[in-house]
Structure formats: structure tokens, C-alpha cells
C-alpha positions in Angstrom: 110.0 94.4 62.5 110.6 90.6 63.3 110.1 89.3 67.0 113.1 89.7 68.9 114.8 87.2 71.5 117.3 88.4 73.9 119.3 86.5 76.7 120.5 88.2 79.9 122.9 86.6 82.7 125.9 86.6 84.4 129.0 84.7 82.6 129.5 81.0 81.8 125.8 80.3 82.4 124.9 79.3 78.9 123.9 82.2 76.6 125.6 81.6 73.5 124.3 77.7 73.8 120.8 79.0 74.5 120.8 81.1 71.7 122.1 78.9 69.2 119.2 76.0 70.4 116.6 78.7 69.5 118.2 79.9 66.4 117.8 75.9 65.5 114.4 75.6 66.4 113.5 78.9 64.8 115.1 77.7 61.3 114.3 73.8 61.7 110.5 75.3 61.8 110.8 77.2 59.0 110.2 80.6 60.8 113.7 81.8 58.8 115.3 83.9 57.8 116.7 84.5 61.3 119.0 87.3 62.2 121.7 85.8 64.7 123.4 89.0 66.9 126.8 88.4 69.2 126.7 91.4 71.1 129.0 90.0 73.6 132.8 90.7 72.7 134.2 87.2 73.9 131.9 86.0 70.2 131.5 82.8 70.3 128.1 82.3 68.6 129.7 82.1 64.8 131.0 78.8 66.4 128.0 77.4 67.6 126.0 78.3 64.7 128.8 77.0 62.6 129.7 80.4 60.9 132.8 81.6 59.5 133.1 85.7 60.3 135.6 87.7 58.6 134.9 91.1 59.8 132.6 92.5 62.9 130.6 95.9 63.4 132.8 97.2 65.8 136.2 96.8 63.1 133.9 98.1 60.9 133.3 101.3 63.2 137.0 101.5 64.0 138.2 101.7 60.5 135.4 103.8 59.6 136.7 106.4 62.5 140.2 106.1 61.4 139.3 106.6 58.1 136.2 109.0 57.5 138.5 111.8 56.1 139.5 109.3 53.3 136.7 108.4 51.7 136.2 107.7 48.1 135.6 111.2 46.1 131.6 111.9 46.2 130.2 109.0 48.7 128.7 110.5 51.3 130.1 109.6 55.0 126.7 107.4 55.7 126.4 106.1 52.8 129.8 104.7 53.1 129.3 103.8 56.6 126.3 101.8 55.8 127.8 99.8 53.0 130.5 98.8 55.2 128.2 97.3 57.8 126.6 95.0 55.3 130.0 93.8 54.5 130.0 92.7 58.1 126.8 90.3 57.6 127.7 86.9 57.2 124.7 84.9 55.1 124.0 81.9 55.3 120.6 79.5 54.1 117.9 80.4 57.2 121.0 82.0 59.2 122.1 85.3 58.9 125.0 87.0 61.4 126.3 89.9 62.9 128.7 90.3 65.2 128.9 93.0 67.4 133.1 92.9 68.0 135.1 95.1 70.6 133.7 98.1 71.9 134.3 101.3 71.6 137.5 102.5 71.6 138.9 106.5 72.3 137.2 109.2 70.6 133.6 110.3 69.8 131.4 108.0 67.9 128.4 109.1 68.4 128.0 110.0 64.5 128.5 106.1 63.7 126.6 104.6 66.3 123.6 106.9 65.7 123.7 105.2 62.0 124.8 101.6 63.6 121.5 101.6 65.4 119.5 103.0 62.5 121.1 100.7 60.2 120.4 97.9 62.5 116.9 98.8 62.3 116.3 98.4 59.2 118.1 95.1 58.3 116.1 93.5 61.5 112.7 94.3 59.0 113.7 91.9 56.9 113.5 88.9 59.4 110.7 87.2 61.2 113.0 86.8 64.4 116.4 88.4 65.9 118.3 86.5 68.4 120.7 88.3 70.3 123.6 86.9 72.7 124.4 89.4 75.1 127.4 89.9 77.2 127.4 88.8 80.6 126.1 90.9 83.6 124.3 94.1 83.2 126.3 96.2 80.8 123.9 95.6 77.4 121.0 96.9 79.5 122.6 100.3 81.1 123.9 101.4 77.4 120.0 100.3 76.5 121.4 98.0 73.2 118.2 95.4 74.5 116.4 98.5 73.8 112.6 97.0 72.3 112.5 93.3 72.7 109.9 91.2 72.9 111.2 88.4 75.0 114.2 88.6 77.4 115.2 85.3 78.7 117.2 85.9 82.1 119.7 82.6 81.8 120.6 80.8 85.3 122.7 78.1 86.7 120.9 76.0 89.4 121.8 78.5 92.3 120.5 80.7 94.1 123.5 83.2 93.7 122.5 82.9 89.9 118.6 83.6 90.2 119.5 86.6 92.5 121.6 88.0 89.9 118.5 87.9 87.4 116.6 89.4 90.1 119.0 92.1 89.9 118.8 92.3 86.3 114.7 92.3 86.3 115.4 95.3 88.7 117.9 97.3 86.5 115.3 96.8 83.3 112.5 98.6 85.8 114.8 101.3 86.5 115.8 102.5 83.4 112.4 101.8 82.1 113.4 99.6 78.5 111.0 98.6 76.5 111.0 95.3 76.9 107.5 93.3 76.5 108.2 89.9 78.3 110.6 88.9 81.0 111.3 85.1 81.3 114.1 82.7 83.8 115.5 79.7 82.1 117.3 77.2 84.1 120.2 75.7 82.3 121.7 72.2 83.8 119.0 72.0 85.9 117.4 68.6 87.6 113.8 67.9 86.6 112.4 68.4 90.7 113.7 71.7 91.9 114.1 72.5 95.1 111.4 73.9 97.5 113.7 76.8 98.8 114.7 77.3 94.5 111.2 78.1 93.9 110.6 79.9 96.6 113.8 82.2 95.6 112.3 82.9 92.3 108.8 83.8 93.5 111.2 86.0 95.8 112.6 87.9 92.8 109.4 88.0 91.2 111.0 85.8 88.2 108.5 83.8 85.9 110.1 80.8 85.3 109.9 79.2 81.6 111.5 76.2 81.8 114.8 74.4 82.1 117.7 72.9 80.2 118.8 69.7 81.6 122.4 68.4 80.8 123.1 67.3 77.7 126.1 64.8 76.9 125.4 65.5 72.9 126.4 69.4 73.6 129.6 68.3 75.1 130.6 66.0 72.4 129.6 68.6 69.9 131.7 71.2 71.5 134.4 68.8 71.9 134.3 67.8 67.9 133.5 71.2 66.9 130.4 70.6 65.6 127.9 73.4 65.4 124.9 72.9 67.7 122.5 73.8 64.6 123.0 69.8 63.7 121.9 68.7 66.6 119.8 65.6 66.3 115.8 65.8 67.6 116.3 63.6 70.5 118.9 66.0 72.2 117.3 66.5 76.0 118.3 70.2 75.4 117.0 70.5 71.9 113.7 69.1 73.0 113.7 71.7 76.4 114.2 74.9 74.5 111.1 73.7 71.2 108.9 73.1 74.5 109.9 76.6 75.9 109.9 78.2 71.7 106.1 76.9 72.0 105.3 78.7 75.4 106.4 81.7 74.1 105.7 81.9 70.5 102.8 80.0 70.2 101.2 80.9 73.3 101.0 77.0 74.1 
């Protein structure tokens, strides 16, 4: 299984725009085919990555539940639950897409999401990295969906209400004991000199800081034009933060 990249955070701190800079990186250095994941239900990434989605796993699920007594004559439930989910992967050259959807409605599905996760699994083999955007606060991590990454970047604003949240999150990840190999604070719209007592709050919540995002007018206009942030030109601030941050982590540089 590819390397996988998760973000963490409270809301409107930057996680979709974080993960669509690295899913950039990733593909502008030819370390494709990348497996993009909105696991937040407010999906914005398709946008950012400039994808069109037509269906999402958690449709998928709910038709599947309203339908699983109707299915055609000698398919096997899984079978037919699984071919339905690849229906919900948008392809793209480099880029590849799921998106998570609404969550779970009324009823049992602990049938379809015990072959959600297994089918998830499996198509993650086929790419060198996974990028998941996670809904905001701590939800993700108590039902244990960040379950076996390799790097979870815990996304702040510059403030110390939002490095206390990550300290929280740091916390919740010890408590329920996830598998989670390395723990990292980014800094989005951040100035380049930090404040003493800043640092001092992250030493405080025993954060490791990787580095920050600084503002970046060229997001804005993007955003603004509807422009996907995948054609963001190299001398972007924020596109040159997150390759210096890709190379901390990846490279070990």
C-alpha cells in the first residue's frame, strides 16, 4: 500500500486547500497516480482539484441498502456492492477521486461498510500516495476512518485557540491508540516570524511543527475564477511552502 497523507483540524482552517497543494506537488513530481479522498461531507475537493463527481460512496451505500433485495438474478450482494463503488471513482490523468458523501443514514450497515473499508483497501494498492481531506474536528478519528496513516498533518490558523485544538486532537489519537506513524502542525496564513508565546504553545502541546503556508493572493483569485488549484503556477508562495514541507516529509530533507 501507497503512503498515505491525512489532514486533521477544526473548520475553515484550510484542509481541502492543503490537500489539493499536495495532491499538485505529488502529480507535478511524477509520484502519480494519486488517490484523492473527501471524507468530509461539505466535499469541496472535486473543486479544487478540478473534478467533476457524479456519484459518491455514501449514495452508493444508500442505494445499495435500499436496494440489496433487488439485485440482478445470480450477482452476489458483494460483488454487486463492489462494482458499484468503482462506479463512484472519478479518473482522471495522475488524479483519481473518491468522495466519501453523507453519512450514514437509519439502519444497520455494518455489512456495507465492512466491504467499504475492504474495498477501500484494495484500490489504495494501486497508488503510490492517498490524500485524504477530513471533516473538521475530531469525528474521522473516534469512528477510526484515519485508521493506518503515515503522516497526519494537524492544520491551524495563527492562534492559539487553533494549536490548542490540535493539541486536543494529538490527545484523542493517543487515547484511542490509531495507528498513525507521524504527527505533524502546519500553519496556514501564517507570518514568516512567529510569535515567542506561539512557539511556546506548541512546544506546550507537544506539536512538531512542519512549516507554514503564508497568504497567497493567487489562491484567492483562483477560487474567485474557479480555477482548480492543480494549475497553480510554481511561483505561488503557498505552492512553494507545501513542496518545501512534501520534501521534509517524503524525502527526509
Amino acid at each position: 500500500m501507497g503512503k498515505v497523507i491525512a489532514m486533521a483540524g477544526k473548520g475553515g482552517v484550510g484542509k481541502t486547500t492543503l490537500s489539493a497543494l499536495i495532491i499538485r506537488h505529488l502529480k507535478k513530481k511524477g509520484r502519480g497516480p494519486i488517490l484523492a479522498v473527501d471524507a468530509d461531507p461539505n466535499a469541496n475537493l472535486a473543486e479544487a482539484i478540478g473534478l467533476e463527481v457524479k456519484k459518491s460512496v455514501g449514495s452508493t451505500r444508500e442505494d445499495f441498502f435500499e436496494s440489496k433485495m433487488n439485485l440482478p438474478a445470480g450477482m452476489p450482494k458483494e460483488t454487486y456492492l463492489e462494482m458499484r463503488l468503482h462506479e463512484a471513482l472519478v479518473e482522471s490523468p495522475g488524479v483519481d477521486l473518491l468522495v466519501m458523501g453523507r453519512p450514514e443514514g437509519p439502519g444497520c450497515y455494518c455489512y456495507a461498510n465492512n466491504i467499504l473499508r475492504r474495498h477501500m483497501d484494495l484500490l489504495a494498492q494501486n497508488y503510490p500516495f492517498v490524500v485524504m481531506d477530513n471533516e473538521a474536528g475530531m469525528e474521522h478519528l473516534s469512528r477510526r476512518t484515519t485508521q493506518g496513516v503515515d503522516y497526519l498533518l494537524f492544520l491551524s490558523d495563527y492562534s492559539l485557540k487553533g494549536i490548542r485544538t490540535a493539541g486536543k486532537i494529538k490527545g484523542l489519537i493517543g487515547e484511542l491508540k490509531l495507528a498513525i506513524k507521524r504527527k505533524y502542525l502546519v500553519l496556514d496564513r501564517a507570518p514568516e516570524e512567529l510569535a515567542a508565546n506561539f512557539y511556546r504553545e506548541i512546544q506546550k502541546q507537544g506539536l512538531e511543527l512542519l512549516g507554514s503556508i503564508p497568504v497567497d493572493n493567487l489562491i484567492f483569485e483562483f477560487d474567485l475564477e474557479g480555477r482548480p488549484l492543480l494549475d497553480l503556477p510554481n511561483e505561488s508562495p503557498a505552492v512553494q511552502a507545501v513542496a518545501k514541507m512534501m520534501d521534509k516529509i517524503i524525502n527526509g530533507q
